[in-house]
N, C-alpha and C positions, 0 to 999 in steps of 0.2 A: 514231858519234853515239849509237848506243844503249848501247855500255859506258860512256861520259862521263856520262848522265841515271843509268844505275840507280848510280853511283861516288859519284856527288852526295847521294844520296838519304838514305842515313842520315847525315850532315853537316847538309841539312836538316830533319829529323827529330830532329836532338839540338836545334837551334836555335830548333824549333818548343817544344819540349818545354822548353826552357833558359827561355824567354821566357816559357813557364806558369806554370813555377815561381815564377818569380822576380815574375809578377804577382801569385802566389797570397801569395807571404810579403808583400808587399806590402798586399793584401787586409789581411792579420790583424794589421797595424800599425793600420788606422784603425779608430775606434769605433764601438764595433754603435748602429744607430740601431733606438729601438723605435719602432715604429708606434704612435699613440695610439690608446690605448682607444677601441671602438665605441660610437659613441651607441645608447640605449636609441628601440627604434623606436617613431615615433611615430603608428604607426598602429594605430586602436583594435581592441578584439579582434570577431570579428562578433558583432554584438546578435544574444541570444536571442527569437526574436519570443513565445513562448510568457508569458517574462519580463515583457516590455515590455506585453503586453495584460493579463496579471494586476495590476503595476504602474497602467496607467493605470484599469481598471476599477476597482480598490481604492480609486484616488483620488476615486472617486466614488458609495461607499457611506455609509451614514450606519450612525454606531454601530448603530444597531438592525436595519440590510439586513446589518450583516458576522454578527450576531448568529444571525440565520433561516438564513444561509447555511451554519451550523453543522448544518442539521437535513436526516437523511432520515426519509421519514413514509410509514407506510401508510393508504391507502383502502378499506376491503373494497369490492366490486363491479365488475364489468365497464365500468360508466358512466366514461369519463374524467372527467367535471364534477367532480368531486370531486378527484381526483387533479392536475387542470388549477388547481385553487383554489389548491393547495398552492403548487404551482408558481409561480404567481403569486402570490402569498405572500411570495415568496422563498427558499423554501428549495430545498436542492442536489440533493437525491437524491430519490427513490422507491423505496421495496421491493414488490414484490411477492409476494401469498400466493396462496396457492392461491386464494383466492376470488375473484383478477383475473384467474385462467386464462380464457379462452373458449374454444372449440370447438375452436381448432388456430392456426396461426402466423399465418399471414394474417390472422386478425381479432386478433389478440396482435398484431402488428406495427401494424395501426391501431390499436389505444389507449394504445399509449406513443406512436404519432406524435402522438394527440389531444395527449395531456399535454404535449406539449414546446413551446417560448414563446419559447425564444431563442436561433437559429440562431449566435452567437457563442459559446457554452456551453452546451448539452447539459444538461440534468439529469441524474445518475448515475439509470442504472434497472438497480437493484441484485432479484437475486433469489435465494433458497437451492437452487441444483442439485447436491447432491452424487451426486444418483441414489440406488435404494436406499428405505432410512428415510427419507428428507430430499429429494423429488423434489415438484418443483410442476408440470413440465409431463410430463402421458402420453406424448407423442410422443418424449422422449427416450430414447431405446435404448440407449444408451451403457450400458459397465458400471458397476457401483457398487465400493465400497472394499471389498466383503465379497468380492468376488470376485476384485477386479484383486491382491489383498495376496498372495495364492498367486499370483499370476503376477508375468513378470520386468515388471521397471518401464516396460518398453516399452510395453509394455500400460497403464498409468496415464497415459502420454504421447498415445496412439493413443485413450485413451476420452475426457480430460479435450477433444483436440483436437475430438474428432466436439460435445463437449456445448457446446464454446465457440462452434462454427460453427452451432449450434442457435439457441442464446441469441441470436448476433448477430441473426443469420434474423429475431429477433421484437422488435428493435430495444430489447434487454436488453445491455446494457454492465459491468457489474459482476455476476458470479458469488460469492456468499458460499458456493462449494461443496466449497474444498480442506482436508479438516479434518488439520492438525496437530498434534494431538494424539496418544499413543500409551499405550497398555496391552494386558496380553496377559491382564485378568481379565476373562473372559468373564460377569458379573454386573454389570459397569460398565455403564452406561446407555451411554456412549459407545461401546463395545466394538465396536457394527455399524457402525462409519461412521469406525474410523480404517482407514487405509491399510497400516499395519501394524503388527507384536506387539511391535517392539525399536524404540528409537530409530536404528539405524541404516537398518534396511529400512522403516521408516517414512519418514529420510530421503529413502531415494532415491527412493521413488513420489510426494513431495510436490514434489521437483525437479523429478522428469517430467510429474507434471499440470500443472505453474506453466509448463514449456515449453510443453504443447499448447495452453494456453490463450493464450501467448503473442501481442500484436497481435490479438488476433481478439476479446478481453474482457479486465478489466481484474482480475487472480488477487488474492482472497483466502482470507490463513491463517489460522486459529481452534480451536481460541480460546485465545489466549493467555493466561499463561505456560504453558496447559498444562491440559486437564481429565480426562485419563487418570490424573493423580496424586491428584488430588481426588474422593474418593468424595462420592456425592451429582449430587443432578440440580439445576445452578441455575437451571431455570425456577421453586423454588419453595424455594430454600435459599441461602445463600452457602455453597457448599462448601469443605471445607479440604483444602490438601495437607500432608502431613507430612515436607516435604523441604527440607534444609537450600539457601544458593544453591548449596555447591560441588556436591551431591544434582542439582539441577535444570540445571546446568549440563554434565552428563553427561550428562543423558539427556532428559528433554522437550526442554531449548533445542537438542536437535541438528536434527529436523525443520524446526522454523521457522526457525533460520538456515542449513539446506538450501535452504529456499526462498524467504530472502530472499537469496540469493545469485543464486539463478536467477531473480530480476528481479521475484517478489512486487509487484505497485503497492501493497496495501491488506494492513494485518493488524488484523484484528480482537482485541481483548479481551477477557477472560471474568469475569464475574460472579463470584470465584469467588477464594479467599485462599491465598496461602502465608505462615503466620502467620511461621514466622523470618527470612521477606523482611519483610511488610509486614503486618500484621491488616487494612489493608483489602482491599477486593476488590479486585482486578489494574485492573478497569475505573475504579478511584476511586483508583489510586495512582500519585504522582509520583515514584514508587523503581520499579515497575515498567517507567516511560514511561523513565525515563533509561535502563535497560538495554535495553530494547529498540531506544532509538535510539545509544548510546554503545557495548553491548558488542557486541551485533547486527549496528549499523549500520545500523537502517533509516532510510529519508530520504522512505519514503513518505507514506501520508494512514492515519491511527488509527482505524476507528472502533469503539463500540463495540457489543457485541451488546445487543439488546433493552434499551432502559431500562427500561421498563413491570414486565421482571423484577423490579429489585430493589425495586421496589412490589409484586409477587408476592408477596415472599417474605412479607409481614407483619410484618417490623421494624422499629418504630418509627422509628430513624435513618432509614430511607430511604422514610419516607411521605409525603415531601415532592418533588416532581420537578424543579421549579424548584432545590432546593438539590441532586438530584444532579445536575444539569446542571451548576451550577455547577462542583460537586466536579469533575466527570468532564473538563470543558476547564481548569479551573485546573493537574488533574492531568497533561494534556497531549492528551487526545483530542481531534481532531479533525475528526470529524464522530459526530451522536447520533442515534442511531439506533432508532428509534417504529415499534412495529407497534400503531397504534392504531383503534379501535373506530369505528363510523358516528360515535357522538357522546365524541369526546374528553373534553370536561367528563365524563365518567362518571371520570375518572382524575384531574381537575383538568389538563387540559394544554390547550392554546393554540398557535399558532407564535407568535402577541403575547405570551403570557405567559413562554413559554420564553424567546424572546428580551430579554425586560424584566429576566427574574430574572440573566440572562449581563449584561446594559449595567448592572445597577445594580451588580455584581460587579465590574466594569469601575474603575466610578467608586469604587466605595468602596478599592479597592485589592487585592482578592481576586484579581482575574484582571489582570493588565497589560494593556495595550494593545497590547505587543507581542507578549502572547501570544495577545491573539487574530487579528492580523494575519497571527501565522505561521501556524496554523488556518484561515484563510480563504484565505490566498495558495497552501497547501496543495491545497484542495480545487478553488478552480478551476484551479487550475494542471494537477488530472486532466479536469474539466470542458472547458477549453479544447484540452486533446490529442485529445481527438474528433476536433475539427476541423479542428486545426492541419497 
């Protein structure tokens, strides 16, 4: 019986095999059938909640609240009351100067908690800590740019972290303290306070401060396009650079799109000209705004440095505030930025008036409506990250 089954086996086995075959040509005789094309899914993608509050709070501003919302402002003095005005006011941000320092963090941590009004958005409370030349609170130890530039970048990552967990400490959320800028002329005003001598090792320490401050405060770079190339101090000049864009494009724009790579929220603008880009200052220019947001790629919040400057300098053209406001959001900035005196009017300035001179620009056609929308949806869209 068992020679008969193994005798059989390859006879079944051809049969088996016979049968495949001839099922398989048979196969390739009938027509391929194609599956219809898959429906586009019709489930929506997850709402941004961050989106959705900007959105509906927008939809309940009045031209003149989207207007204020454009504005951070200084208060000298320790007293919130002042600072809380503003606030209520409407406007976004607060800077801080030295002369809102108090004693140490704990009492700094109570007078920005005074100032703040509206637990669904935060007022930015913005302060200059580069450490160094440029330091508002004593207790910050961290190193400064004059020192960390001779060390490896690790070191601007490990200082910029300790100054950001400072800042938070005393309920300060915006650092204007990462300067990207870069020169190796030791006679430049800027000189003590870039990060380093070359655009490239200026790069990397502006990357690594923008990481340690990373989540813990909100990184800005400054001042843009650059004032390492522009002799001159613009607290009291428009200074000029003499660098052509492809000049500038080589060397100042490498830091800052170093660190707007590395997640930058905020870059600031400088007071301050490249005449074969643009004769006006960077801060009042719509050629400098496009490249920073089209070649760069920034998608953050603009603002810019001190207005009150270009009232410094004593030039006619800009003795008016209201029309650099204007200029300055028409141009593309996005939030303006007042270190101003007990008594403003000493400047002619207002948060009513700034705002009136932005809404009638509005209306008359100087500034779109949608460019101020995007300006405003901008700044609380960092206001509402706070909390979100």
């Amino acid at each position: 019986m068992r020679a008969k089954r193994v005798a059989a086996l390859p006879i079944l086995v051809a049969a088996v095999l016979l049968g495949a075959t001839a099922c398989g040509s048979a196969a390739t005789t009938e027509p391929t059938v194609t599956p219809p094309p898959a429906l586009p899914s019709t489930t929506p993608p997850p709402a941004d909640p961050v989106a959705a509050w900007v959105d509906e709070r927008m939809s309940q501003l009045t031209m003149e609240q989207k207007a204020a919302a454009l504005l951070m402002l200084h208060a000298p003095g320790t007293d919130p009351a002042p600072l809380r005005a503003y606030v209520d006011a409407g406007v976004s941000g607060l800077i801080l100067m030295g002369d809102n320092v108090p004693a140490g963090p704990t009492e700094l941590a109570a007078l920005t908690a005074a100032a703040q009004s509206d637990p669904e958005a935060p007022v930015l409370m913005g302060i200059d800590e580069e450490g160094g030349e440029v330091q508002r609170l004593p207790w910050d130890g961290a190193a400064s740019a004059e020192g960390l530039r001779s060390e490896p970048a690790a070191a601007s990552r490990d200082a910029f972290a300790s100054r950001a967990a400072t800042l938070a400490q005393s309920g300060v959320s915006v650092n204007f303290g990462i300067v990207a800028d870069v020169t190796s002329d030791p006679e430049s005003f800027i000189f003590g306070r870039v990060l380093g001598t070359d655009p490239a090792a200026a790069a990397e320490r502006v990357a690594a401060a923008v990481s340690g401050e990373q989540g813990v405060v909100f990184s800005t770079l400054k001042h843009f396009p650059g004032h390492g190339a522009a002799p001159g101090d613009s607290h009291s000049s428009v200074p000029e650079a003499p660098l052509t864009i492809d000049e500038w494009r080589a060397g100042p724009a490498i830091p800052f799109g170093a660190g707007i790579d590395a997640g930058a929220e905020i870059v600031m603008t400088g007071h301050l000209a490249y005449p074969a880009v643009d004769p006006a200052p960077a801060s009042l220019s719509a050629e400098w705004h496009r490249i920073l947001r089209e070649e760069l790629g920034f998608d953050g919040v603009v603002v810019s440095d001190d207005m009150l400057m270009l009232q410094h300098n004593g030039l006619p053209e800009y003795a008016d505030p209201g029309e650099n406001a204007v200029r300055a959001v028409a141009a593309g900035t996005d939030l303006l930025l007042y270190v101003l005196p007990a008594d403003p009017s000493e400047f002619g300035i207002s948060v009513d008036g700034l705002a009136a001179s932005v809404v009638a620009a509005v209306q008359s056609g100087r500034i779109s409506e949608a460019r101020l929308d995007e300006a405003v949806g901008r700044v609380l869209t960092l206001r509402r990250s706070l909390v979100a």
